[in-house]
C-alpha positions as a LaTeX table, in Angstrom:
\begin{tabular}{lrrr}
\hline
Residue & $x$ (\AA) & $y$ (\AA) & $z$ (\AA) \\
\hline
Unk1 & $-9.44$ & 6.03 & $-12.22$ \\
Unk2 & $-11.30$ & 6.84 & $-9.26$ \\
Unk3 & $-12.62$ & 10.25 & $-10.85$ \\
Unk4 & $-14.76$ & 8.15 & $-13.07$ \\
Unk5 & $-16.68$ & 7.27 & $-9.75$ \\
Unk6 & $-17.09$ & 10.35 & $-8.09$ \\
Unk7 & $-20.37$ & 11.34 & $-8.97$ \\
Unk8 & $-21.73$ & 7.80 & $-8.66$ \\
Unk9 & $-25.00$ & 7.75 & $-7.35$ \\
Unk10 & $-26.07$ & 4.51 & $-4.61$ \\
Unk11 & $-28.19$ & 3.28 & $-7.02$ \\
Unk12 & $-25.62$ & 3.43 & $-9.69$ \\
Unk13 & $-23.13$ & 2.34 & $-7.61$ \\
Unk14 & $-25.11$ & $-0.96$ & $-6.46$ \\
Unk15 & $-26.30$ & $-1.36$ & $-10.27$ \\
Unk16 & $-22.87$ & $-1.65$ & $-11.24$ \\
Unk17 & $-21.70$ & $-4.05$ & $-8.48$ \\
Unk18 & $-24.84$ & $-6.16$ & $-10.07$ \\
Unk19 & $-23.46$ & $-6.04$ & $-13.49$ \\
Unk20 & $-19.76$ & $-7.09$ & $-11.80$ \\
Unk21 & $-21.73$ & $-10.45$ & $-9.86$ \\
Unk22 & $-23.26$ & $-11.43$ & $-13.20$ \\
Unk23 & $-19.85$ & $-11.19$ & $-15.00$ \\
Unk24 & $-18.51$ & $-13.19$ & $-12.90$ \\
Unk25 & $-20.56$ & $-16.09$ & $-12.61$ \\
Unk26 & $-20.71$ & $-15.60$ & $-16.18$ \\
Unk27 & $-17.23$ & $-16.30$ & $-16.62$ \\
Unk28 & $-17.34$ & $-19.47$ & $-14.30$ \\
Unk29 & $-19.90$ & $-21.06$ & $-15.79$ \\
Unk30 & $-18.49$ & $-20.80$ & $-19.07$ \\
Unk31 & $-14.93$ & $-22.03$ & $-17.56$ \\
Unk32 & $-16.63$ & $-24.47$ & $-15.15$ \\
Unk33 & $-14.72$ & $-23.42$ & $-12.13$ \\
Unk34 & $-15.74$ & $-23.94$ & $-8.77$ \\
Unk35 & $-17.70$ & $-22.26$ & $-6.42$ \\
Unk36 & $-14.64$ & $-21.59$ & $-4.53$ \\
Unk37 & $-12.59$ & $-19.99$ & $-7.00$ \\
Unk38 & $-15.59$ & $-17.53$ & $-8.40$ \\
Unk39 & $-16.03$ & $-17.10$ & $-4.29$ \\
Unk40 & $-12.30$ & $-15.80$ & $-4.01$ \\
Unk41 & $-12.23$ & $-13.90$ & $-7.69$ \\
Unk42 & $-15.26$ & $-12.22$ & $-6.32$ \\
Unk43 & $-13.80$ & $-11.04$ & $-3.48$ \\
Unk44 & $-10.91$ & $-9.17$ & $-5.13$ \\
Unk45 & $-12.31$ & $-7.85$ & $-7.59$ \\
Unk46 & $-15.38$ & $-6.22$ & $-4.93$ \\
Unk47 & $-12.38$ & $-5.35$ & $-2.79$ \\
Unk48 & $-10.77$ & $-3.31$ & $-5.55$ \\
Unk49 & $-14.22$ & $-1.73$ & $-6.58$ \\
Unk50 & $-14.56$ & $-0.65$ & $-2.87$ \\
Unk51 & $-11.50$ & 1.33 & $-2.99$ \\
Unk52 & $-12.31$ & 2.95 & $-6.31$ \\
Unk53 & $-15.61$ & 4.30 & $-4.78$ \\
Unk54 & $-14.23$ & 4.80 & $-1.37$ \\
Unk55 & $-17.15$ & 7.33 & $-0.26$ \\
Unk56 & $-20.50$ & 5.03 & $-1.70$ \\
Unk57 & $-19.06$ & 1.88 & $-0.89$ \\
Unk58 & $-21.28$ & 1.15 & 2.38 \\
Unk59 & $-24.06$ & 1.82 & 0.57 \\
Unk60 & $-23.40$ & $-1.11$ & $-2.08$ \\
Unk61 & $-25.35$ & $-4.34$ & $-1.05$ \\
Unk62 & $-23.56$ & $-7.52$ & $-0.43$ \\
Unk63 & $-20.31$ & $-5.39$ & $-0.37$ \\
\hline
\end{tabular}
């Protein structure tokens, strides 16, 4: 899966990790979970998009 993000520019790479923050508050809203749980969902799911992108990941904001 990682091959998908190999030529992933910073800007790309930051656009996307935009796109996953809206999703998820999104999703809580909708659900009406706490800012604790969409805190800790948040968390995984950056930490498993850092590992995909291993190479651009210091250049995503706010990741």
């Amino acid at each position: 899966m990682s091959e998908n993000f190999k030529g992933l520019s910073s800007a790309g790479a930051r656009l996307l990790a935009g796109e996953i923050r809206l999703s998820i508050c999104a999703k809580a809203k909708r659900e009406n979970k706490n800012t604790k749980i969409v805190s800790d969902t948040f968390f995984s799911i950056t930490t498993k998009f850092k590992h995909l992108i291993k190479g651009q990941s210091h250049s995503i904001i706010g990741l």
